[in-house]
C-alpha positions in Angstrom: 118.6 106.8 81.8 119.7 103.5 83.3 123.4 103.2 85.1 124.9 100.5 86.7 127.8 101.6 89.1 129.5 99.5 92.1 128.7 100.8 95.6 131.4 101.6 98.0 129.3 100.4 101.2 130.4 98.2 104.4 128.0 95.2 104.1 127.2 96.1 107.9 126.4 99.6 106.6 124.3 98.6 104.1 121.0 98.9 105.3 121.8 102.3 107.3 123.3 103.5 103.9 120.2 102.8 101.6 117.8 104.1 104.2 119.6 107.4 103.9 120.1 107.2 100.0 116.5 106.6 99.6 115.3 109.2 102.0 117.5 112.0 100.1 116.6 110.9 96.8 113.1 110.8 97.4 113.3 114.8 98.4 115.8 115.7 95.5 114.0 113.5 93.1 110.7 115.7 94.3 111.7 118.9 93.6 113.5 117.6 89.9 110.3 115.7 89.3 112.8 112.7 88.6 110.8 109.1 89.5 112.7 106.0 89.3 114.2 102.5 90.5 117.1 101.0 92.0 118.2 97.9 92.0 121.1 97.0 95.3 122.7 94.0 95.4 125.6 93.7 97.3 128.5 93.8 94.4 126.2 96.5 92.4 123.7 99.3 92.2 121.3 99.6 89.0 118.9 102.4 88.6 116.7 104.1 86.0 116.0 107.7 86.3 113.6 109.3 84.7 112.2 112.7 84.0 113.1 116.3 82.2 116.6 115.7 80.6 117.6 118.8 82.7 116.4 116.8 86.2 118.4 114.0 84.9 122.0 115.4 84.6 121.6 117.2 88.1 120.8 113.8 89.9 123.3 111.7 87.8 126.0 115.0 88.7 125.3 113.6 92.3 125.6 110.1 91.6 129.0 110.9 90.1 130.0 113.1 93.0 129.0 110.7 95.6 132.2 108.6 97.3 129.4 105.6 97.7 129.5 105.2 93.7 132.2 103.3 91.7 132.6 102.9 88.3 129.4 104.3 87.0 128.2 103.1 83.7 125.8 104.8 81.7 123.6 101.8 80.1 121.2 103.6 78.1 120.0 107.3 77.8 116.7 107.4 75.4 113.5 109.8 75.8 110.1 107.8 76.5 106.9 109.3 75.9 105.5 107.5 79.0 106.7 107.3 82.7 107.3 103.2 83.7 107.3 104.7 87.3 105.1 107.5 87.6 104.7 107.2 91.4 108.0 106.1 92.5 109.8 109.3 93.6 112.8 106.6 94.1 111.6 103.0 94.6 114.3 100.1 96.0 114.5 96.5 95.2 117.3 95.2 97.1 117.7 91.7 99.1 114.8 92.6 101.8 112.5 92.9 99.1 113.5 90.2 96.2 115.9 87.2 95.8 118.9 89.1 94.3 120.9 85.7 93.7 120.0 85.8 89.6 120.4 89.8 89.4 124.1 89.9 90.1 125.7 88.6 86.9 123.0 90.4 84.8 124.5 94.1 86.5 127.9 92.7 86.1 127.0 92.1 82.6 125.5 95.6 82.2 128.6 97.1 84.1 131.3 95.4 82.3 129.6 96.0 78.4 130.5 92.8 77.4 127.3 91.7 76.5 125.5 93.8 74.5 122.0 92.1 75.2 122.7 93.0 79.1 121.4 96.5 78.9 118.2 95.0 77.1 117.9 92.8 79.3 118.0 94.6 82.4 115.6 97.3 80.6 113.5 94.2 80.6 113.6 93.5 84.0 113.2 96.9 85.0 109.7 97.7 83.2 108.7 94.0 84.6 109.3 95.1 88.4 107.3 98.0 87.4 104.3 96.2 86.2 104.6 93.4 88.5 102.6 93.2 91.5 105.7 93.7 93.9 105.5 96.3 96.1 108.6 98.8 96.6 110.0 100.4 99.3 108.9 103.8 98.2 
């Protein structure tokens, strides 16, 4: 599943904020045996879950829940044979870690559904941060 929602988080916040998002997903996303990717920027977040359907609904049931989510979108929701992320128990890409001036009106494109190549696209993107040679924050 891919989502693309607006966070909720004071830009001085931020870092604090993702630290703690990341360290609770990583735990959750254990146990569920969900692996994954998110994408912050500072107008959106983009992430791909992946796992049993069952793992997925109980993490995207938090995403909804969670006051530091606005407007989520649900992009895409297909099965895969194969993991893109077998490893990443909840990698993050955000502005430490990659330029994030170019990814910003590709999510806004994704979050608005007015184009429908935006989705593809950032499914694109997506499996090319997982087989590029960047390194996550894990």
């Amino acid at each position: 599943m891919i989502y693309v929602s607006r966070p909720l988080i004071e830009n001085e916040d931020r870092a604090r904020v993702f630290d703690d998002i990341q360290a609770v997903s990583i735990a959750r996303n254990s146990m569920l045996e969900i692996t994954g990717l998110l994408i912050a920027t500072p107008r959106f977040f983009a992430q791909l879950l992946e796992g049993p359907a069952r793992g997925v609904d109980t993490v995207m049931a938090s995403i909804l829940a969670d006051p530091r989510h606005h407007e989520v979108r649900v992009v895409r929701r297909s099965e895969a044979a194969v993991r893109r992320y077998p490893l990443w128990r909840m990698a993050r890409f955000d502005g430490e870690n990659f330029g994030i001036e170019g990814i910003t009106p590709l999510l806004a494109a994704a979050h608005a559904r007015d184009d429908p190549e935006a989705g593809r696209r950032l499914d694109r993107l997506m499996a090319a941060i997982a087989f590029s040679r960047a390194s996550p924050r894990i």
